[in-house]
TORKOL-424028 format. One record per residue (C-alpha): residue number from 1; residue in one letter; x, z, y. Coordinates in nm, 4 decimals, decimal comma. Last residue first. Example, Ala and Ser with C-alpha at 12.3 -4.5 7.8 and 13.67 -1.06 7.14 Angstrom:
2
(2 s (1,3670 0,7140 -0,1060))
(1 a (1,2300 0,7800 -0,4500))
This chain:
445
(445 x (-6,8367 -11,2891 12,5409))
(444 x (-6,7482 -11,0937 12,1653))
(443 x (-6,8802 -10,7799 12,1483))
(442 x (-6,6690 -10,6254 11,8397))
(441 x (-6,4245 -10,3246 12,0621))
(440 x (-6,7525 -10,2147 12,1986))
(439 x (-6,7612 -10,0512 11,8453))
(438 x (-6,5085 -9,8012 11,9014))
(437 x (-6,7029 -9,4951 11,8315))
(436 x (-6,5291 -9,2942 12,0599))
(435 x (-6,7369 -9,4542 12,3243))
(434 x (-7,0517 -9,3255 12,1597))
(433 x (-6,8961 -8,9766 12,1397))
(432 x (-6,7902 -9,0525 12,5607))
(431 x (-7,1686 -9,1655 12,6279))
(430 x (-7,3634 -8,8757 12,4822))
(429 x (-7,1567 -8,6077 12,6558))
(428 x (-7,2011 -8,7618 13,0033))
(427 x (-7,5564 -8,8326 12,9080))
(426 x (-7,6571 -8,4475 12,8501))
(425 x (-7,4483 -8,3336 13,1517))
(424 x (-7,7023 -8,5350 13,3684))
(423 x (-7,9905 -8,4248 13,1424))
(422 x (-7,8972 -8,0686 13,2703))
(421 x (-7,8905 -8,1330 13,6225))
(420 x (-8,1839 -8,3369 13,6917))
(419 x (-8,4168 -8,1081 13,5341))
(418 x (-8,2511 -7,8045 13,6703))
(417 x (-8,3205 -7,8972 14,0439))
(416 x (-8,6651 -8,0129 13,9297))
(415 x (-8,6716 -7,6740 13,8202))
(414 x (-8,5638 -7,5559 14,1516))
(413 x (-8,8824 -7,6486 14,2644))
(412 x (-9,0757 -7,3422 14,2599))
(411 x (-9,1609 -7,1517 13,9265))
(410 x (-8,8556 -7,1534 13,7979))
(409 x (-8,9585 -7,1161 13,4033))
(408 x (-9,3163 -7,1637 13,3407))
(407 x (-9,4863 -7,4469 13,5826))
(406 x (-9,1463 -7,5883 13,7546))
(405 x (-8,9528 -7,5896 13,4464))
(404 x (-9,1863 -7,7396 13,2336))
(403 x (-9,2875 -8,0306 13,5329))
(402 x (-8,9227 -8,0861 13,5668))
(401 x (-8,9033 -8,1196 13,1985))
(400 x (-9,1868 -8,3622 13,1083))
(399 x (-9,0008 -8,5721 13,4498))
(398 x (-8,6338 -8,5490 13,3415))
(397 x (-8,7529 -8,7040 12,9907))
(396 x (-8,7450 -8,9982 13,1475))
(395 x (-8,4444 -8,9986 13,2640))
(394 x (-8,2723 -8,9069 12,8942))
(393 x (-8,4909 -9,1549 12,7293))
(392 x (-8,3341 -9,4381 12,9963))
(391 x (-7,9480 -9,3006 12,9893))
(390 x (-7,8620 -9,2885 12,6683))
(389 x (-7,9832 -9,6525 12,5269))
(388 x (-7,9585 -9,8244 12,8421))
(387 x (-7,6188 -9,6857 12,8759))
(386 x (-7,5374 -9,8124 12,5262))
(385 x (-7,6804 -10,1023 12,5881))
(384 x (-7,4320 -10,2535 12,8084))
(383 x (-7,1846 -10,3714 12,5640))
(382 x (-7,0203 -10,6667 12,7852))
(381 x (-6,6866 -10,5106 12,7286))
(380 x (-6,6273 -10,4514 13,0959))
(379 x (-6,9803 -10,3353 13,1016))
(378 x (-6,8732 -10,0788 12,8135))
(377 x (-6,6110 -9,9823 13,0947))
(376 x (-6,7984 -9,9376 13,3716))
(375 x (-7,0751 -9,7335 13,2013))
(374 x (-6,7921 -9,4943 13,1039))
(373 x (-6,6608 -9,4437 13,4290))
(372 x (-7,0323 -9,3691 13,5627))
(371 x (-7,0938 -9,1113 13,2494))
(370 x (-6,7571 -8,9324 13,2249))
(369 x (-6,8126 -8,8476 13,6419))
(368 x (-7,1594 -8,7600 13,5714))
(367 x (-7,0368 -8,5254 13,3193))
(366 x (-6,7889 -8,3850 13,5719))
(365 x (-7,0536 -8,3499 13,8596))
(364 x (-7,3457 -8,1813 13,6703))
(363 x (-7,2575 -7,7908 13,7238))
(362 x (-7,2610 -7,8538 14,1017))
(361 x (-7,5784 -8,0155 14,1208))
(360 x (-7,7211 -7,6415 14,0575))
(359 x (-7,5225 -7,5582 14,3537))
(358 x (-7,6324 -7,8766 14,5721))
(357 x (-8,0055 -7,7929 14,4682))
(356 x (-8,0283 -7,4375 14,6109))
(355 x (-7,8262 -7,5556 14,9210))
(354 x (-8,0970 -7,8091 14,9752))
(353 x (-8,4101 -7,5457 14,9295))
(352 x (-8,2603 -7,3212 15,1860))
(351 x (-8,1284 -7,5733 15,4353))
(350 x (-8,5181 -7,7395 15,4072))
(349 x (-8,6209 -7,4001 15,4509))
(348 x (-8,4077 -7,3417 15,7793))
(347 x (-8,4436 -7,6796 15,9448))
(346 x (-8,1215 -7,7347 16,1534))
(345 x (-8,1000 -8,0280 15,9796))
(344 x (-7,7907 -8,3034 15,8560))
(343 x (-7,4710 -8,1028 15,8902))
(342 x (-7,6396 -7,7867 15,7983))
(341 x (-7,7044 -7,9384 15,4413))
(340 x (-7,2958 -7,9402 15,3655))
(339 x (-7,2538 -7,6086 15,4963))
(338 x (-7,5616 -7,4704 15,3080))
(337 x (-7,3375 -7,6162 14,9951))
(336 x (-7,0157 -7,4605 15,0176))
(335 x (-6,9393 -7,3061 14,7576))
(334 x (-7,1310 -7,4862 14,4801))
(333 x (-7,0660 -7,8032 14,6112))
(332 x (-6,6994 -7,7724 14,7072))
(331 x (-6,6652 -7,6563 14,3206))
(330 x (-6,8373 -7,9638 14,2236))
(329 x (-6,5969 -8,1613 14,4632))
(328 x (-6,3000 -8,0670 14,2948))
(327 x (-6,4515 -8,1170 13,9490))
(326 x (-6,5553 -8,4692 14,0612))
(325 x (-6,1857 -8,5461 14,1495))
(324 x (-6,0344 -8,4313 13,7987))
(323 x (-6,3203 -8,6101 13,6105))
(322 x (-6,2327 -8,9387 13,8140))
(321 x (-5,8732 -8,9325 13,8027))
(320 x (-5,9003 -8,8039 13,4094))
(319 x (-6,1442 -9,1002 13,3250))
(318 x (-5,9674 -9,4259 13,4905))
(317 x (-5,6525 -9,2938 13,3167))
(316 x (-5,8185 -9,2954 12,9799))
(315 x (-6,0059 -9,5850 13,0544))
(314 x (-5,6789 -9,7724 13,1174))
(313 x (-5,5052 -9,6574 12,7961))
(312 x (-5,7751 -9,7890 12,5506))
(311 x (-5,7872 -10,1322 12,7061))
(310 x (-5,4203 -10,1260 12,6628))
(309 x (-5,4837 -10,0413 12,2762))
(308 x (-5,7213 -10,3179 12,2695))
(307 x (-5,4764 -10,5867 12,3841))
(306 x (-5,6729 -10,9172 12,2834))
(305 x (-5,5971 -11,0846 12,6286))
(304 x (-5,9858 -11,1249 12,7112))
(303 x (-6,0341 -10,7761 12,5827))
(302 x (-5,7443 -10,6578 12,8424))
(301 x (-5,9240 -10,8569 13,1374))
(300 x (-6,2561 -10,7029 13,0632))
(299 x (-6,1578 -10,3652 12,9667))
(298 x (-5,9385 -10,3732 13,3115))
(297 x (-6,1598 -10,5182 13,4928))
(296 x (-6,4472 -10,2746 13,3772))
(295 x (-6,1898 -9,9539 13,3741))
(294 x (-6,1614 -10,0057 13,7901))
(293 x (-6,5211 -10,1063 13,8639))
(292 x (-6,5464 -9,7118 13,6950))
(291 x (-6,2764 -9,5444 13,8491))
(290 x (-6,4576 -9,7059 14,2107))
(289 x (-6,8000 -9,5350 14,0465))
(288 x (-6,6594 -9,2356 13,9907))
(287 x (-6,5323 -9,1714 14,3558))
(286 x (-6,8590 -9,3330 14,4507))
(285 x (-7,0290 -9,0848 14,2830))
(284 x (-6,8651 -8,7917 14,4084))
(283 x (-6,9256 -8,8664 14,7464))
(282 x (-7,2976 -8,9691 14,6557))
(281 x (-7,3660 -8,5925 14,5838))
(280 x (-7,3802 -8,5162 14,9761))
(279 x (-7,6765 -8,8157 15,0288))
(278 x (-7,7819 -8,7314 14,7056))
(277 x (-7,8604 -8,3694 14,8462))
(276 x (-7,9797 -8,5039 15,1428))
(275 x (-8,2888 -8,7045 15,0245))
(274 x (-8,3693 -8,4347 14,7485))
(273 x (-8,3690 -8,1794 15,0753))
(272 x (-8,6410 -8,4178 15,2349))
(271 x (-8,8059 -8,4332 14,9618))
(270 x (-8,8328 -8,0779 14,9362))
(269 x (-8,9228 -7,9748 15,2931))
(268 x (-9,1963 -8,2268 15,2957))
(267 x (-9,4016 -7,9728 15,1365))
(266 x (-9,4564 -7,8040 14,7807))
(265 x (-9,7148 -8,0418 14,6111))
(264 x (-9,5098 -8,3546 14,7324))
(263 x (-9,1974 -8,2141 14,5491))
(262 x (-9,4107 -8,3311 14,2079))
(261 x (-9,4602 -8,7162 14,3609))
(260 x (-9,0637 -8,7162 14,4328))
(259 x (-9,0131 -8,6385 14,0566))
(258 x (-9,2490 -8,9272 14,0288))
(257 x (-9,0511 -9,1621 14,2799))
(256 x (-8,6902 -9,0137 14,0782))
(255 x (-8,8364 -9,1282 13,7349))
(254 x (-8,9043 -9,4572 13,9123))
(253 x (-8,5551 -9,4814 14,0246))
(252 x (-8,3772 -9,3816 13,7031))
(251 x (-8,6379 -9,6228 13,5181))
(250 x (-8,5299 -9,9353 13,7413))
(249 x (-8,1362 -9,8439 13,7323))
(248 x (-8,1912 -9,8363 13,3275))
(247 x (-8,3385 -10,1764 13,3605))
(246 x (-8,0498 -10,3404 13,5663))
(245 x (-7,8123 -10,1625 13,3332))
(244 x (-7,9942 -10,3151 12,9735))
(243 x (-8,0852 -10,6104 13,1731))
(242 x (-7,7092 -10,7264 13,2439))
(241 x (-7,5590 -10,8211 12,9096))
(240 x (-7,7889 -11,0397 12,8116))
(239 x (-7,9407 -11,1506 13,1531))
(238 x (-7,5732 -11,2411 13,2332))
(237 x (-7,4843 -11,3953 12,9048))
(236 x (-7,8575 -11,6217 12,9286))
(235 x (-7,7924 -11,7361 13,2349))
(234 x (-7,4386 -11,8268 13,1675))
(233 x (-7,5669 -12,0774 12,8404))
(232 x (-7,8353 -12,1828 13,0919))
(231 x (-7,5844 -12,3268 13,3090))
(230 x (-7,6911 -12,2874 13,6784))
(229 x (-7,6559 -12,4803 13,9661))
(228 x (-7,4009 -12,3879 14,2199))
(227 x (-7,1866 -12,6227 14,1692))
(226 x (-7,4397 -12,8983 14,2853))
(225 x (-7,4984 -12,7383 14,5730))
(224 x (-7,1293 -12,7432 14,6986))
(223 x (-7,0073 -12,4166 14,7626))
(222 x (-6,7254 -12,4369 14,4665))
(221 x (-6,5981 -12,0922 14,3853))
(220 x (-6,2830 -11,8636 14,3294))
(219 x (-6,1005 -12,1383 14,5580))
(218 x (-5,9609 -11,9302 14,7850))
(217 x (-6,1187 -12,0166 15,0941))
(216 x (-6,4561 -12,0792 14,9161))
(215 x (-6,4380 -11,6855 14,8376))
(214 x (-6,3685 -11,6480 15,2128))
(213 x (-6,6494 -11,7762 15,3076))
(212 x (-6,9152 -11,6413 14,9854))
(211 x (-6,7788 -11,2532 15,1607))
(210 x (-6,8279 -11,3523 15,5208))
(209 x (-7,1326 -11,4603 15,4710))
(208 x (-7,2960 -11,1730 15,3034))
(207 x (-7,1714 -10,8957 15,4674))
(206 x (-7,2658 -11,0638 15,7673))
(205 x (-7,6267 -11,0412 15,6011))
(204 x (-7,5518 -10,6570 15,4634))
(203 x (-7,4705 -10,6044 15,8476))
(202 x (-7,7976 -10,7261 16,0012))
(201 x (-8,0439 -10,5995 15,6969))
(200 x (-7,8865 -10,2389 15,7462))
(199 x (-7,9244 -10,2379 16,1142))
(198 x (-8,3279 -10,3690 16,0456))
(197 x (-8,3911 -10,0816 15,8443))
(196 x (-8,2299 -9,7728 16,1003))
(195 x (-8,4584 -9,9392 16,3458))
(194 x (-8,7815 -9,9210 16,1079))
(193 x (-8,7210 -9,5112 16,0980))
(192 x (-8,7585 -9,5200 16,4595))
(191 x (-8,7753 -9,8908 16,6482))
(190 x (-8,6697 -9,8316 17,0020))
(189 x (-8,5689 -10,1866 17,1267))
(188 x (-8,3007 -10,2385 17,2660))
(187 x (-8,2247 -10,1815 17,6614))
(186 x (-7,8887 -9,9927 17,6104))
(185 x (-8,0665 -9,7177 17,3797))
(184 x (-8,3529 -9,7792 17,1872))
(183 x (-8,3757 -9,4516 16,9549))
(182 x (-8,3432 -9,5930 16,6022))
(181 x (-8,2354 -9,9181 16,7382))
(180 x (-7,9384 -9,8918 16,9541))
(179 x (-7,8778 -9,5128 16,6916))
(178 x (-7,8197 -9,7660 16,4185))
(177 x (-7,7096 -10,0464 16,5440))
(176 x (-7,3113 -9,9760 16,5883))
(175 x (-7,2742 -9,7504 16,2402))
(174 x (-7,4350 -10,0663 16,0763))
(173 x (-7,1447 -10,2393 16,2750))
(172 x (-6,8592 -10,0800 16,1534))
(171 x (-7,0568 -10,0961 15,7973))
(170 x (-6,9927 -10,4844 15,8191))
(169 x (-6,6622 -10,4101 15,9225))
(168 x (-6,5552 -10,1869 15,6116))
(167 x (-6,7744 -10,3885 15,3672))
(166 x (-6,5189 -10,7465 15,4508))
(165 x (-6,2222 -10,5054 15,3983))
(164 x (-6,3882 -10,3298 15,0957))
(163 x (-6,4472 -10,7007 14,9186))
(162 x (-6,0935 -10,7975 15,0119))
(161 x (-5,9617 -10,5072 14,8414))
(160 x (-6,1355 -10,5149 14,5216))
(159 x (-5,8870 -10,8146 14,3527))
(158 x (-5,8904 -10,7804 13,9936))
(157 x (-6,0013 -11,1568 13,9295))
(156 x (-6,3194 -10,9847 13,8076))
(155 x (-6,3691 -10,7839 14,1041))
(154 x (-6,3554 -11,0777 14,3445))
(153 x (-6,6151 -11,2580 14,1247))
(152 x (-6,8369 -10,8976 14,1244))
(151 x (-6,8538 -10,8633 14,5091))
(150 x (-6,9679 -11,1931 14,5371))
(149 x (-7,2392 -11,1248 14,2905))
(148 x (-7,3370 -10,8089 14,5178))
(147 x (-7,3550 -11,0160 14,7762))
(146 x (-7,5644 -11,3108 14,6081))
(145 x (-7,8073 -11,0649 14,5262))
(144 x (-7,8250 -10,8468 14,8305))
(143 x (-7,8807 -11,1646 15,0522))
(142 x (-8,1614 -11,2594 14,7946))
(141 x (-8,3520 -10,9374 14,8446))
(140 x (-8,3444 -10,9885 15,2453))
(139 x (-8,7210 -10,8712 15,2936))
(138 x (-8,6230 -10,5468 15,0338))
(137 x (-8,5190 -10,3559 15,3524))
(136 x (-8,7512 -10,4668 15,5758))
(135 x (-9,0709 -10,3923 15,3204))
(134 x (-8,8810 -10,0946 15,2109))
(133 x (-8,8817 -9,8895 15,5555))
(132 x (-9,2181 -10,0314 15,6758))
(131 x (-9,3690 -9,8303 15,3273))
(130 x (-9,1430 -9,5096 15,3911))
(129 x (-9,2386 -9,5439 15,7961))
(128 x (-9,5963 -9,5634 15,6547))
(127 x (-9,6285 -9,3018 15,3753))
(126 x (-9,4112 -9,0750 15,6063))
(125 x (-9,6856 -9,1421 15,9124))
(124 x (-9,9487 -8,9906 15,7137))
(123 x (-9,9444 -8,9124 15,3096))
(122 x (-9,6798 -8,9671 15,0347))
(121 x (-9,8384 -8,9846 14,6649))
(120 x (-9,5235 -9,0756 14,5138))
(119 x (-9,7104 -9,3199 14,3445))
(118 x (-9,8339 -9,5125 14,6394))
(117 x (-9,5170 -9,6733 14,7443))
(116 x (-9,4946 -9,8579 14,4043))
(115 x (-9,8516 -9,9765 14,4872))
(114 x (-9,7403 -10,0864 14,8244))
(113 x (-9,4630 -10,2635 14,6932))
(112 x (-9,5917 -10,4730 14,4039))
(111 x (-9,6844 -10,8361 14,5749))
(110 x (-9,4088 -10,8309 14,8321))
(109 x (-9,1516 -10,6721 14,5707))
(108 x (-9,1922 -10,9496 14,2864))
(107 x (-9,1778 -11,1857 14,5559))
(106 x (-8,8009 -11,0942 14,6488))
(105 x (-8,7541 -11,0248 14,3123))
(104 x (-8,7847 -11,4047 14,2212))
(103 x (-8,5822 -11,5088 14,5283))
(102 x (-8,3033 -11,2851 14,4165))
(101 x (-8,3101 -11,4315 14,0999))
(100 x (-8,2439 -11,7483 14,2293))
(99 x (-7,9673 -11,6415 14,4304))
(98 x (-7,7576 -11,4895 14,2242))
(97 x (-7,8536 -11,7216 13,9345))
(96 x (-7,6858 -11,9802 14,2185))
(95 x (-7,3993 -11,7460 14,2706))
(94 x (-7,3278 -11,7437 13,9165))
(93 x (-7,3190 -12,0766 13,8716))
(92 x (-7,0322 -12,0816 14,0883))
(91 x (-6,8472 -11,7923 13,9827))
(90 x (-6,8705 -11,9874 13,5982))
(89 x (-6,6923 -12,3323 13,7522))
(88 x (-6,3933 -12,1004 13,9336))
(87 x (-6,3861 -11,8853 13,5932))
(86 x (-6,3490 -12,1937 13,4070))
(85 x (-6,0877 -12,3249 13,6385))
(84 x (-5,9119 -11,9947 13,5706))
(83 x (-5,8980 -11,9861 13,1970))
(82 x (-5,5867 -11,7325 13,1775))
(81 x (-5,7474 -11,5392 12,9027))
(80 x (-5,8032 -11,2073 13,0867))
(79 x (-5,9689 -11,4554 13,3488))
(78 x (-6,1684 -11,6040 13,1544))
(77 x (-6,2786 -11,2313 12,9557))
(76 x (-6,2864 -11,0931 13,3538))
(75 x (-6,5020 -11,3754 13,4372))
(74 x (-6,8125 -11,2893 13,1799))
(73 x (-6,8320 -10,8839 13,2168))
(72 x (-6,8143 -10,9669 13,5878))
(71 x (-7,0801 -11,2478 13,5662))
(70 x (-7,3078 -10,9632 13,3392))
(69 x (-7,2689 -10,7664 13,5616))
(68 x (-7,3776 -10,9615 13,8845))
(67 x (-7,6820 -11,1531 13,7170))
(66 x (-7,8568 -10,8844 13,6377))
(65 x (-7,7112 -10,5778 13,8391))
(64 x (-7,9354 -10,7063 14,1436))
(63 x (-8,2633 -10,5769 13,9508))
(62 x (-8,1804 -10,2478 14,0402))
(61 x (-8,1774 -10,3893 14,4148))
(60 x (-8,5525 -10,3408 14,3222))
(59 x (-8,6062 -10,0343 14,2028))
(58 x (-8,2972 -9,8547 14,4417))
(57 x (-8,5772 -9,9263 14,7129))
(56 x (-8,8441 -9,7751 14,5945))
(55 x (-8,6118 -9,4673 14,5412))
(54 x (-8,4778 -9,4975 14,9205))
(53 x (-8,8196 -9,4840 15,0286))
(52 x (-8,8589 -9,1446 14,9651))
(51 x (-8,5429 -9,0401 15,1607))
(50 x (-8,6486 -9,2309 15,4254))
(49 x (-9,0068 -9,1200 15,4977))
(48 x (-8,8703 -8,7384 15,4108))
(47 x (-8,6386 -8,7706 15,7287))
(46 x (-8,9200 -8,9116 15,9523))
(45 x (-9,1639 -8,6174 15,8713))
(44 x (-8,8197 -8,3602 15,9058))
(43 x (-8,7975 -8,4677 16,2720))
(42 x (-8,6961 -8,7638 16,4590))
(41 x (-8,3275 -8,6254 16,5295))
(40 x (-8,2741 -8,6544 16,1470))
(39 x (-8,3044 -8,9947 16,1543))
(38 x (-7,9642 -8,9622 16,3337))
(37 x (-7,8454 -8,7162 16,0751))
(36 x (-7,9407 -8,9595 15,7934))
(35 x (-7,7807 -9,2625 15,9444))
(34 x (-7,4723 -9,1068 15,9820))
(33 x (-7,4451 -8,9904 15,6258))
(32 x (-7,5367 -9,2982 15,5264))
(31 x (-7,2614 -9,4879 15,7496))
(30 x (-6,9870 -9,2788 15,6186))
(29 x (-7,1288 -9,3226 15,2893))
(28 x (-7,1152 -9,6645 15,2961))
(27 x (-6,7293 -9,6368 15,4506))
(26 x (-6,6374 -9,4071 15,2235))
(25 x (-6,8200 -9,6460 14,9095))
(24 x (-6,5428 -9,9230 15,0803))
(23 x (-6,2567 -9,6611 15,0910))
(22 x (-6,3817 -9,5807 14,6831))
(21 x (-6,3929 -9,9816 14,6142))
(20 x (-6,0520 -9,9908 14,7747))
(19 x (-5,9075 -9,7320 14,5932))
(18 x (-6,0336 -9,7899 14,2718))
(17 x (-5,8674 -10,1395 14,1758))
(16 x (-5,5370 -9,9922 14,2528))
(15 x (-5,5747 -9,6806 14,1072))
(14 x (-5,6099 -9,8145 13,7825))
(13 x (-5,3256 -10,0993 13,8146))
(12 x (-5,1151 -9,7901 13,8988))
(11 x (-5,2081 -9,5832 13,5780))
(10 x (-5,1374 -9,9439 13,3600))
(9 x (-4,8207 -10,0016 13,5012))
(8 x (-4,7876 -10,3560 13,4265))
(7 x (-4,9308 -10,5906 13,1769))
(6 x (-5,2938 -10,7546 13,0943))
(5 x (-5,4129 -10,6861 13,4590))
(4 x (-5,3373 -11,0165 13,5915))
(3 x (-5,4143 -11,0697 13,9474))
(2 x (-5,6143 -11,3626 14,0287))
(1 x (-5,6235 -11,6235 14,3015))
């Protein structure tokens, strides 16, 4: 079942497709933000563990993007086109690359984790819950894979509402486990750090199955095996189109593990306020980031159709909800931003350094906004490199700055603060001149 993009109210087709990933990034963040103030309870040791190992984390799932761009940059142009049974036969291949490559990370991570653990230079028990925190998250690799693949067919036939339905309950339940097995209440087990772990694995796995069920319901896939092999002609699109994302999510993350390695130096009362402030950031990026699945489709669907003034239209709409939004919450930020960090610790230095980095956040939000929405769309055009392009130099060069900020500028870590910030607003400028350019308008899928 698809739903054609290529006519209609273009600012109501936007909104459409954003809502639902936004409720279902709500609900995520719902269940972060829960999850942080229960681990929260276990002291500021077990709050830095988790907030570190988040980076080594993102690393991996990075690697996720792969397949499941590149099938979304791939299915909207069949679907744009009205080529549904050759969507149906791509979706299926692409849940086997899904797979496959999930495999392949998964023993990537079991032979590279504890080194990748190691750079942030994390000592005592937060070196080990961070460590036992990644090993059980990245244990399901392949689940995440095929998941976020799933996710990616439904988006492509411009459908994003089943996808947040199926997240909503799944996250119901994540709420459920966590504080059974943080603290071991009702006769479970009490697990700590590990606990909150082992609730994400359980309801990204029913995540999981319920989405590829209902897919084979309505025929946007065949689940026979032999479907699901893959054409190397696919393989090859995907990879092509989504390396350059996959690999800029791998540098943001390890630039973020050695920013976490200079916080070390100054106490677990940093990291710990890093860990929190994307935990309150992450509101506005999943606002940009459901604009941004919303101006992929419709790029996608619109190239596939040959209407490149429509294609135009929709990013324009998909841009001023998202920059008007962000700048709300910026000014949120910046107000109110010891609020915000209250919610999560009573620890007064950690408030202190938190609130610090939520109002220098604050002058960030808009560009990050133009950024995300922007991303989406040249992925809807299967021009991806322009994000590696911007976005990998400008991350790396976070961590020569942080350290000049820190040393002769700041001196404490509010250059890091600063670091972040200003090549944030950097990239959001970069990407709309390239975007201007017009020559995502030639990639032909």
């Amino acid at each position: 079942m698809t739903h054609n993009l290529t006519s209609g109210s273009l600012k109501r087709q936007v909104h459409q497709l954003a809502l639902p990933v936004i409720g279902g990034s709500l609900f995520h963040f719902a269940f972060e933000f829960i999850d942080m103030i229960w681990v929260g309870r276990l002291g500021k040791e077990a709050l830095a563990s988790i907030s570190a190992s988040q980076f080594v984390v993102w690393i991996f799932l990075a690697t996720a993007g792969i397949p499941a761009i590149g099938l979304l940059a791939v299915l909207a142009r069949r679907h744009g086109e009205g080529d549904l049974q050759q969507a149906r036969s791509l979706a299926s291949s692409g849940v086997g690359i899904g797979l496959l490559t999930g495999v392949f990370f998964l023993l990537v991570a079991a032979l590279t984790l504890d080194p990748f653990v190691g750079l942030m230079g994390l000592q005592g028990e937060i070196h080990l819950h961070a460590l036992n925190y990644a090993r059980i998250i990245l244990g399901i690799a392949p689940v995440f894979f095929v998941s976020f693949v799933g996710e990616k067919i439904f988006h492509a036939s411009g459908d994003t509402a089943t996808p947040f339905r199926v997240l909503s309950g799944a996250i119901a339940l994540n709420i459920i486990l966590d504080p059974l097995l943080i603290f071991g209440w009702l006769g479970f087990p009490r697990l700590g750090v590990e606990g909150a772990a082992v609730a994400t694995v359980l309801s990204e796995t029913l995540y999981m199955v319920v989405l590829l069920i209902i897919m084979a319901r309505r025929g946007l896939y065949a689940p026979q095996l032999r479907a699901l092999r893959f054409k190397l002609e696919l393989l090859w699109k995907v990879v092509r189109i989504g390396v350059p994302q996959s690999l800029t999510g791998i540098i943001f993350s390890l630039v973020y593990m050695i920013l976490t390695r200079i916080l070390t130096d100054f106490g677990p009362e940093p990291i710990a306020a890093l860990g929190i402030g994307h935990r309150v950031e992450y509101i506005s990026w999943l606002l940009a980031m459901g604009y941004s699945t919303a101006a992929a489709t419709i790029v996608g669907q619109n190239l596939g159709a040959g209407d490149i003034d429509r294609v135009k239209r929709g990013v324009r709409h998909a841009l001023l909800a998202a920059v008007t939004l962000s700048g709300i919450l910026a000014v949120v930020y910046f107000i109110g931003a010891e609020h915000c960090v209250r919610i999560f610790t009573g620890e007064a230095e950690v408030i202190s350094t938190g609130s610090t980095y939520l109002r220098i956040l604050a002058f960030s939000q808009v560009f990050m906004a133009v950024e995300l929405v922007l991303d989406g769309a040249f992925s809807g055009a299967g021009n991806t490199l322009p994000l590696m392009t911007i976005s990998v130099p400008l991350s790396v060069a976070r961590v020569p700055l942080a350290l000049l900020f820190v040393r002769y500028v700041t001196h404490d870590v509010s250059g890091v603060w600063w670091a972040i910030t200003i090549s944030t607003i950097v990239r959001g400028i970069l990407m709309y001149f390239w975007w201007s350019l017009g020559r995502w308008q030639k990639v032909k899928i």
